[in-house]
C-alpha positions in Angstrom: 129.0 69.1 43.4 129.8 71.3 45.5 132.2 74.7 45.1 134.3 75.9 47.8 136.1 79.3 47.6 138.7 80.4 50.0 136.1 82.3 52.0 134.1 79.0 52.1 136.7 77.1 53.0 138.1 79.2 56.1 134.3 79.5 57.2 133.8 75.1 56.9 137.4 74.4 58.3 137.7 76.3 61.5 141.7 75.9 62.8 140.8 73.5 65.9 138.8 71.0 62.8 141.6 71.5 61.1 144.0 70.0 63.9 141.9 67.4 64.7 141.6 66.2 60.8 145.4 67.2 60.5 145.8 64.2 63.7 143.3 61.8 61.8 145.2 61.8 58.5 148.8 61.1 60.6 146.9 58.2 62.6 145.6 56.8 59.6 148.8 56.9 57.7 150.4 55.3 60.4 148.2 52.9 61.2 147.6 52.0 57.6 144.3 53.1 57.0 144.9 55.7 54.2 146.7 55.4 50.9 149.1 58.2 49.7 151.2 57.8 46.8 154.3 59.9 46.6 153.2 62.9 45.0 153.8 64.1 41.3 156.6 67.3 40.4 156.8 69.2 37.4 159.0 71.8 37.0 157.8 74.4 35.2 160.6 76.9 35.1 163.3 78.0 37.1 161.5 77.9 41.0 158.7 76.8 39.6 156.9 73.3 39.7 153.3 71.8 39.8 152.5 69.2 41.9 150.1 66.4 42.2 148.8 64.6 45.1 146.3 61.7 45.1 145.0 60.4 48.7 142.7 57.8 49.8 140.9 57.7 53.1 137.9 55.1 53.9 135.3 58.2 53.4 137.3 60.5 51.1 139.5 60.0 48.1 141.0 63.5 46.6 143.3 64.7 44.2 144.8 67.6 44.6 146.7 69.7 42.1 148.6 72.7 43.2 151.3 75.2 41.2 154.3 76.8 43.4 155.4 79.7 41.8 158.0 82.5 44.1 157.2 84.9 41.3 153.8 85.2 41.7 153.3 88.0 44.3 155.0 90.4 41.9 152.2 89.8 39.4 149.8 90.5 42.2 148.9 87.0 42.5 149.4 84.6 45.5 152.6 81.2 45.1 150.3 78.6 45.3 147.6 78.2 43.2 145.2 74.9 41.9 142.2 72.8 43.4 141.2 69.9 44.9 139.1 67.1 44.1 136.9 65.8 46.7 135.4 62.2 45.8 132.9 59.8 47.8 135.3 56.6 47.1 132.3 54.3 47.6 130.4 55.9 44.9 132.9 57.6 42.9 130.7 60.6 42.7 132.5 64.0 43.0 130.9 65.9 46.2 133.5 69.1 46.5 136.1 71.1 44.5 138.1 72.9 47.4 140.3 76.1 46.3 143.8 74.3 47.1 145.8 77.8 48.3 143.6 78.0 51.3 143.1 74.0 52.0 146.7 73.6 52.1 147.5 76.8 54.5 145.1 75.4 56.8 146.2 71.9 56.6 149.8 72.4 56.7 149.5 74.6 59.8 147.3 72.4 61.3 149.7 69.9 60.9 152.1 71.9 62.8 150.2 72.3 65.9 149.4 68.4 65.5 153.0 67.6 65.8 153.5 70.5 68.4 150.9 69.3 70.4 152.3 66.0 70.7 156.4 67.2 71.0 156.4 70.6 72.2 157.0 71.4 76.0 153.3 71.8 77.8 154.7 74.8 79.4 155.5 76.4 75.9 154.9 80.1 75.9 156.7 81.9 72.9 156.7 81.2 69.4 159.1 82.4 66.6 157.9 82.3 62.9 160.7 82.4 60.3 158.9 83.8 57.1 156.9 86.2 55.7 154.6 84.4 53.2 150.8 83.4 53.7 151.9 80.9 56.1 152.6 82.7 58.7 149.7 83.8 60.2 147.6 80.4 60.1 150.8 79.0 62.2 150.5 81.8 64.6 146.7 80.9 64.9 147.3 76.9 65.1 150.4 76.9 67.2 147.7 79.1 70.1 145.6 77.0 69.4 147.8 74.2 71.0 149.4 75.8 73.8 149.1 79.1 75.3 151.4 81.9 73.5 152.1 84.8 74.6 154.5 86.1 72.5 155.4 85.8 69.1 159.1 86.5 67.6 159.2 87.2 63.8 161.8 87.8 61.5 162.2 87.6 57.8 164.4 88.6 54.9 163.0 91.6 53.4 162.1 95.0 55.8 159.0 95.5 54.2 157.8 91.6 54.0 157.8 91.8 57.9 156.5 95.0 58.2 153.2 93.8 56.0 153.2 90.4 58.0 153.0 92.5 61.8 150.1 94.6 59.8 148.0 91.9 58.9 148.8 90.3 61.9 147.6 93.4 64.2 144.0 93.2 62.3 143.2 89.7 63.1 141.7 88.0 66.5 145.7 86.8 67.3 146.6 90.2 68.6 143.2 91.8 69.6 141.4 91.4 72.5 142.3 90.3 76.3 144.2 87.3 74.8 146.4 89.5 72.2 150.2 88.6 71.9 153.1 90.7 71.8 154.7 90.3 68.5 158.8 91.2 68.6 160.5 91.7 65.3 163.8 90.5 65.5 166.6 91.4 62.7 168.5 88.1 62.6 166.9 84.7 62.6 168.9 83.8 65.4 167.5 86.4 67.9 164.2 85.1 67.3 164.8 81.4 67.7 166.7 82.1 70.9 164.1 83.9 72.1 161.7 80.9 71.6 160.2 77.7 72.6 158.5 77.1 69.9 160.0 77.7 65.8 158.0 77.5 62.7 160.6 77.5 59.7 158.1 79.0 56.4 160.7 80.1 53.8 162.0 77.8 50.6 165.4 78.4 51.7 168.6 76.7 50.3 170.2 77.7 53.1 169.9 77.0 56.9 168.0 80.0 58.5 169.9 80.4 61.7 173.1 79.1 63.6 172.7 75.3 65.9 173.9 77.4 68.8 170.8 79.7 68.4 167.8 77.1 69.6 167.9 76.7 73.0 167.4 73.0 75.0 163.5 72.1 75.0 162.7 74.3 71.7 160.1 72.4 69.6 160.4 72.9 65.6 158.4 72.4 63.2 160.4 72.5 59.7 157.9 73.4 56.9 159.3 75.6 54.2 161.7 73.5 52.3 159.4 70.4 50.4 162.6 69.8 47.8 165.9 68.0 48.1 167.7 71.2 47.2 166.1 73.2 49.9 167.3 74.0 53.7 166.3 75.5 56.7 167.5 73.9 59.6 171.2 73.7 60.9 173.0 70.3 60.7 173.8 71.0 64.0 170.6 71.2 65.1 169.1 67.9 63.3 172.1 66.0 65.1 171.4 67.0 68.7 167.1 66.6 68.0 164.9 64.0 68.1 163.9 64.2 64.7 160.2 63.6 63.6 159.0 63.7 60.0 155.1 63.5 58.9 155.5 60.0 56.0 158.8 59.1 56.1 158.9 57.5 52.8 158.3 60.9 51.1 160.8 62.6 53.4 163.4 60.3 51.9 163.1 61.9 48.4 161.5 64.9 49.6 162.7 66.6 52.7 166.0 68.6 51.7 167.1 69.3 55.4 167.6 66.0 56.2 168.7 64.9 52.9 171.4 67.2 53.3 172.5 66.1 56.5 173.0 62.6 55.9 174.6 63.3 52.6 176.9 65.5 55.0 177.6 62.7 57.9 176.2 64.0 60.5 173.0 61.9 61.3 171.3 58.5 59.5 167.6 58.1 58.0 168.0 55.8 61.1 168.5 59.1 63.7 164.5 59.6 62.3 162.5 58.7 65.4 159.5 57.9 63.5 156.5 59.5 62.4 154.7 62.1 64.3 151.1 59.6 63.4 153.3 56.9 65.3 153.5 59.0 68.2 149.8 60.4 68.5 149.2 57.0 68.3 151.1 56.1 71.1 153.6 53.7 69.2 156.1 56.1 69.3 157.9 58.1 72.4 157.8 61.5 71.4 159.1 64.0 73.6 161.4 62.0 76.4 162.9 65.4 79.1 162.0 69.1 79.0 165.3 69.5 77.8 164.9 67.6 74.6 165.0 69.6 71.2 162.6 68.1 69.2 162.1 68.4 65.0 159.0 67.8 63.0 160.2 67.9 59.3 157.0 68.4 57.2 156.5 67.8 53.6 153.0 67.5 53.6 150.7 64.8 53.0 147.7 64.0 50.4 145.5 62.4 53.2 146.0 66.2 55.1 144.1 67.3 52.2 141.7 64.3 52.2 141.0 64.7 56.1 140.5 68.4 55.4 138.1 68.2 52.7 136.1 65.7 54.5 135.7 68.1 57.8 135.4 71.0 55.6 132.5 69.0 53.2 130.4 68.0 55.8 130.1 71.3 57.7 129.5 73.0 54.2 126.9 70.5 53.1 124.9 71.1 56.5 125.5 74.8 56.8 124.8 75.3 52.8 127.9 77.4 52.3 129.7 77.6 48.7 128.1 77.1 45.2 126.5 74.0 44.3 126.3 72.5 40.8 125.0 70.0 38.5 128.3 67.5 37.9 128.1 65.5 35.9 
């Protein structure tokens, strides 16, 4: 078996492998070649929980177990934590164990840029990222990666957050070099999303991050923070003027705390869902329909991202020799 450690990891799954697996596991969920149960919660405290996530696609079956835990980066340690089983489903022998924190960064910004690929405006230019955490910069990378920004709007709650978010960011390949953005930080959430065409939402609010009359008409957003009914980032406003996306509808019904708010509120139906972003890179589904459309794509993550992952990230690590291997069983 082999070991993959962050480093390994990043090294194996490169962000464009990541889109293209990200786009593999929403065709195969849509099309109804992978299985993914809804996934597993434990709380474990107040903001806390554990969750796991089994998936099955035809040439990987994982299980992923992962802890969320807000308190962590005051210990010194990072809110998401765990590992991932990698298995050959046609032998049931156990080929990889993936670190989960930076599988699931990589996946779930990956799935971003899937979706943004597919709804955002061609034309797309500026991107605003709401949140501080270790999402941020993967999204900044895979949303580029997807269209050509040249300009990034940040904002976040706490001064010094933001100001360690532009640091790290100014020491990566995003804003060195001929290609380098300008990064804005903005002091409300509702300068930067104005100021966008594309919004990445990365907090666990409870609360919507900006005001409806802040996204202008052909902004693109991808909702990812909030994976719990009580959380909330987007406007009610905004969900009832968008053409509303979400990654496995099923789970978003129990799951995706913007929406469930809404309709528990009025002001839009599980029916207002276009459909599933795998629907639409499928072509089953019209996605984007003027220049002038505001379009959602409500994540809350899938186990055949993971499995898709681990598969790309396997095979270049099995021909490149990178990680640890070991005797199992």
């Amino acid at each position: 078996m082999r070991i993959l450690n962050g480093d390994a990891v990043r090294l194996a799954l490169p962000m464009t492998s990541a889109i293209d697996a990200a786009k593999v596991a929403y065709t195969a969920h849509a099309t109804g070649n992978g299985v993914a149960p809804q996934r597993v919660a434990l709380d474990l405290g107040p903001g806390d929980v554990a969750l796991f996530m089994p998936g099955l696609l035809p040439d990987m079956l994982v299980v992923k177990a992962v802890t969320v835990l807000p308190g962590n980066p005051a210990r010194g340690l990072p809110t998401n934590q765990g590992a991932l089983l990698a298995i050959d489903p046609s032998t049931g022998v156990a080929r990889g164990l993936l670190d989960t924190a930076t599988v699931t960064q990589l996946r779930t910004a990956a799935g971003a840029a899937a979706a943004t690929d597919c709804l955002a405006r061609a034309d797309a230019t500026s991107l605003a990222i709401l949140g501080t955490g270790a999402l941020a910069i993967p999204h900044i990378e895979a949303i580029s990666a997807v269209r050509p920004i040249a300009a990034v709007h940040i904002w976040g709650r706490t001064a010094e957050h933001v100001v360690a978010l532009v640091d790290r960011l100014f020491k990566t390949r995003v804003c060195a070099g001929e290609n380098a953005v300008d990064v804005t930080v903005h002091g409300t959430a509702d300068l930067a999303v104005a100021a966008a065409d594309v919004v990445c939402t990365l907090t666990q609010s409870e609360t919507p991050l900006f005001s409806g009359d802040a996204v202008r008409p052909g902004t693109h957003i991808n909702a990812v923070g909030a994976f719990r009914p009580v959380m909330c980032e987007l406007p009610a406003a905004t969900l009832a003027r968008a053409r509303v996306f979400v990654d496995d509808l099923e789970a978003a019904t129990h799951e995706a705390g913007d929406i469930i708010q809404a309709v528990e509120a009025g002001t839009m139906t599980w029916d207002d869902v276009v459909g599933e972003v795998g629907a639409v890179l499928d072509g089953n589904v019209a996605g984007r329909s003027s220049d002038d459309d505001v379009t959602v794509f409500k994540s809350v993550g899938m186990s055949l991202q993971d499995a898709a992952a681990a598969a790309s990230a396997l095979s270049v690590a099995e021909r490149d020799d990178l990680g640890i291997v070991v005797d199992w069983p």
